[in-house]
C-alpha positions in Angstrom: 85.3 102.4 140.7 86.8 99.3 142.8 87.6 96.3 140.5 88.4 92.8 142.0 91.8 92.1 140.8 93.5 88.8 140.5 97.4 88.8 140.5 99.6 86.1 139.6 102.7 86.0 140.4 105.6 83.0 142.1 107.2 86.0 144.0 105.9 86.8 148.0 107.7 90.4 147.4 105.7 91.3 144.1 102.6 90.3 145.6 102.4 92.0 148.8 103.7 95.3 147.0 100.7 95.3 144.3 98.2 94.1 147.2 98.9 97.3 149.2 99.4 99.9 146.3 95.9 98.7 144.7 94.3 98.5 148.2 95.5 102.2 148.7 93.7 102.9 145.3 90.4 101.1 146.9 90.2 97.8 145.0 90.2 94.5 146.1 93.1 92.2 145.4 93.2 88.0 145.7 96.5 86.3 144.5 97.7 83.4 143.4 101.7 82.1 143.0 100.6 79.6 139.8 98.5 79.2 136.8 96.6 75.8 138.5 95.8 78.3 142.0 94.7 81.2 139.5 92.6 78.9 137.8 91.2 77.5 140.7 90.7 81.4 142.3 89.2 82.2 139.1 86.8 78.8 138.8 85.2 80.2 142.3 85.4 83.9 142.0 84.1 84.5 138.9 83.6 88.2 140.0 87.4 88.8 139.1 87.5 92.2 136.7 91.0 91.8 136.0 94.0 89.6 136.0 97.6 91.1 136.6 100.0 88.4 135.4 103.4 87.6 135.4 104.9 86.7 132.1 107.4 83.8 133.5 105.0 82.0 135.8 106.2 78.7 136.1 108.9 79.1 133.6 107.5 80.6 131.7 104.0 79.2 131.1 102.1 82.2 132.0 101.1 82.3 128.2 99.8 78.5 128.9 97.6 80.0 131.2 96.3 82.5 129.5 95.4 79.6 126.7 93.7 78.0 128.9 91.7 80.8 130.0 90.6 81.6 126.8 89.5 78.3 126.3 86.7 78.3 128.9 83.6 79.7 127.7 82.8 82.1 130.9 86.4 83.6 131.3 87.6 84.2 127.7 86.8 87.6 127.9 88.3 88.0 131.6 91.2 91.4 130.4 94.3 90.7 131.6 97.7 92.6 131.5 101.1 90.9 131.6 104.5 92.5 132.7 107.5 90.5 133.3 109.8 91.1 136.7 113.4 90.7 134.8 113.7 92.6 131.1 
């Protein structure tokens, strides 16, 4: 089944890798570099099924975003998975 995936993540390289390996497994990627552009992405598409997000966005406010996320009645449920680029 396709899913509409939203990635977030400040690096060019991380997002062009996940936008061709989940376009090879037939969903449908839009990304954002920030929390405010994945917010606004998220405020017009609410069709997103999941959210791929970096851990360090902004330095490290990526858990920021997620607050704010949960926050807003229509999107609190919106799964999400986090990873982090550096260990």
């Amino acid at each position: 089944v396709m899913a509409n995936i939203l990635l977030i993540d400040p690096s060019d390289l991380a997002r062009k890798a996940m936008r061709g390996y989940l376009a090879r497994a037939g969903h449908r990627l839009a990304c954002a570099s920030s929390g405010g552009e994945a917010r606004d992405l998220l405020r017009r598409h609410v069709a997103i099924d999941l959210v791929f997000l970096e851990v360090k966005l902004e330095g490290g406010v990526g858990f920021d975003f997620v607050d704010a996320i949960r926050a807003e009645p229509l999107l609190a449920a919106l799964p999400m998975v986090f990873y982090a680029a550096a260990p």
